[in-house]
N, C-alpha and C positions, 0 to 999 in steps of 0.2 A: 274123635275130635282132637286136635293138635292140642298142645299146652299153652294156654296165652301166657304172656308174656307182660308185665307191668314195669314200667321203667319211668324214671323223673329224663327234663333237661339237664338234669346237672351231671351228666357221665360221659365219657368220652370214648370213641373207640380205635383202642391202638392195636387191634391184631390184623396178623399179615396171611393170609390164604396158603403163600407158595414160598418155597425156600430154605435157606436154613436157619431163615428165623420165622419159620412157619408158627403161627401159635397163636393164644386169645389170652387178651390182655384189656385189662377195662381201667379207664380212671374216673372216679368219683372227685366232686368239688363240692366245697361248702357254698351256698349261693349268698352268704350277708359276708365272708372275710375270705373264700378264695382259698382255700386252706384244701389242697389234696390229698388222696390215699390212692394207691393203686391197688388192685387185687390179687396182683399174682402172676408169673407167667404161667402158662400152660402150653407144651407142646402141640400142635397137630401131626400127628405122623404121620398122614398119608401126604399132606403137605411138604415136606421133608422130604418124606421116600421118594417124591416127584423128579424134586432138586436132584438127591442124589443117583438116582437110576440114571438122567438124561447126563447128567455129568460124568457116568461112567461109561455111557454109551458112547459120548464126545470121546476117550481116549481107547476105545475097542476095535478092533478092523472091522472091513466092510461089512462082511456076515453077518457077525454079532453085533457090529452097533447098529443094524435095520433092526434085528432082534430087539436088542437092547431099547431103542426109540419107539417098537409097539407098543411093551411092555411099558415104558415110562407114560405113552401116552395113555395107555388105560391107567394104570394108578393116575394120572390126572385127571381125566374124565372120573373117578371115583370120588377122587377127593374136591374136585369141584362138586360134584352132587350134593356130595355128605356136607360141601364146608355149612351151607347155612342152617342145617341143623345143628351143627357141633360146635357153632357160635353161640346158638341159642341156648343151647345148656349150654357150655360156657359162662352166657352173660348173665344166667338164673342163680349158676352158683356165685358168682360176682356181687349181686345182687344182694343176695343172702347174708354176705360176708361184712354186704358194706351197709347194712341195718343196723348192726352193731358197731357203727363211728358214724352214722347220722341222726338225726331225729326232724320228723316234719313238724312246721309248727300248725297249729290248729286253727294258725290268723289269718296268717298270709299263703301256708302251705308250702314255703318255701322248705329245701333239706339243708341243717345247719349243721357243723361240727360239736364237738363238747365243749368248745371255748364261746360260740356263740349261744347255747341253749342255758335257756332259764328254766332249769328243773323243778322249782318252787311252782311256776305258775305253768307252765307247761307250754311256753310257747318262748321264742327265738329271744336276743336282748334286744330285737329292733323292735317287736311289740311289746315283748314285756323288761323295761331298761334294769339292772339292779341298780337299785335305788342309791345305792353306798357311792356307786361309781359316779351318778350323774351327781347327789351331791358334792363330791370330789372335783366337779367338773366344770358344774357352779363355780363353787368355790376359786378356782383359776380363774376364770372368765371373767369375775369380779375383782381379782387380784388386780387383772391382766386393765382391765380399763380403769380403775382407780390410777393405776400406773401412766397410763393416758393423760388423764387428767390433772393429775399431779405433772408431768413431763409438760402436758402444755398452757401449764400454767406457771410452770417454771420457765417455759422460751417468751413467755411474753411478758414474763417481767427483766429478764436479763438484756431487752433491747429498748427498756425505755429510757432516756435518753439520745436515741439515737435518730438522727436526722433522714425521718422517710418524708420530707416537704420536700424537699434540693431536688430539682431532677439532672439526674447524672448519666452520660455519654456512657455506649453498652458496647458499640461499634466504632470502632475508628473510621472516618470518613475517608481520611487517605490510603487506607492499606484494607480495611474492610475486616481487620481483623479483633476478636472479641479484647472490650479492655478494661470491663466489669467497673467502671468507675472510678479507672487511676487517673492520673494528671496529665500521664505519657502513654505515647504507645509502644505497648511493650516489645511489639516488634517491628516498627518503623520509627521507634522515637518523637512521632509528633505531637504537639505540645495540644493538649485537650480541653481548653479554656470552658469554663461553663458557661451555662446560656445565659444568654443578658436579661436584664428585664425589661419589660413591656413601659414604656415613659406612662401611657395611659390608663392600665389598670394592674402592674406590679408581677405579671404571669409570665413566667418564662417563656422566650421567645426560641425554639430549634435553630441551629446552627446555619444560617444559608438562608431561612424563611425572610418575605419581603414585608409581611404583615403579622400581626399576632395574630396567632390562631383563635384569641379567647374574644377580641374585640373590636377587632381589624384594623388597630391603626398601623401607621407606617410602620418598619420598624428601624430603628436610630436614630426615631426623632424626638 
């Protein structure tokens, strides 16, 4: 019976079949911080040999390079065979390698690195947090919104005095351009009168309006 084979999602597979970068190459990832290790390269030789026979065959004369391209296609045909075994160990001893730089936790099952495992409790810092660190974190958090609240309790007392009744021209009527509440437009120079009041109940009247908005009497009378 074959060798089963036990493997997490968190590994990658970087090796190549044929070439002269024929070989078996694994990468392992922390799954809570992302954090890699690779295992190693390892050659394949017959994968290799492949490359280099047919590439010798390409500069041989006629004879020898029909020779030469039987030859290279059987070492292919071998080393295809063999490659999915010879990944398989390969990925075993990969495998092996990389149990010593992860740890699974017991919560969630996830594989973490040694920066994410809480050794004390035996499970990742995302089920088991250290303690030291959240109070640290706390502690900011609570820094961080005191600082809020002090800030907007500071902007709301530095505008009192200041006149939020007046309603003030935002757009220039003549050029369309923003004029945040100047007198003038700052870039057509038109003179930005504020709006008049209503005879009838005291409410600002918009610039051009024939009635007050708030009460409908005429307006300019």
């Amino acid at each position: 019976m074959p060798e089963e084979l036990w493997f997490t999602e968190n590994s990658r597979d970087l090796s190549q079949p044929g070439g002269d970068d024929a070989g078996f190459e694994f990468e392992f990832y922390c799954q809570r911080c992302g954090d890699t290790w690779r295992s190693g390269f390892e050659n394949y030789t017959l994968g290799r040999a492949t490359g280099w026979l047919r590439r010798a065959s390409g500069m041989a004369s006629n004879a020898a390079s029909n020779v030469g391209w039987d030859v290279a296609n059987t070492v292919g045909g071998l080393a295809d065979a063999g490659w999915h075994r010879a990944r398989d160990a390969a990925f075993q001893r990969a495998i092996g390698k990389a149990q010593a730089h992860f740890h699974r936790c017991a919560r969630c099952t996830q594989h973490v690195c040694d920066n994410c495992w809480n050794a004390d409790r035996g499970m990742c810092r995302h089920c088991a947090p250290d303690l030291q660190t959240e109070v640290e974190q706390a502690r900011a958090e609570g820094q961080v919104s005191a600082a809020r609240s002090a800030a907007t309790e500071a902007g709301a007392q530095s505008v009192q005095g200041m006149d939020v009744l007046t309603q003030h021209q935002l757009v220039c009527p003549q050029c369309h351009a923003e004029v945040h509440g100047a007198k003038f437009c700052p870039e057509c120079g038109h003179k930005l009168t504020d709006p008049a009041a209503c005879t009838g109940c005291g409410q600002a009247v918009p610039q051009g309006a024939k009635f007050c908005p708030e009460c409908g009497a005429p307006a300019g009378v």
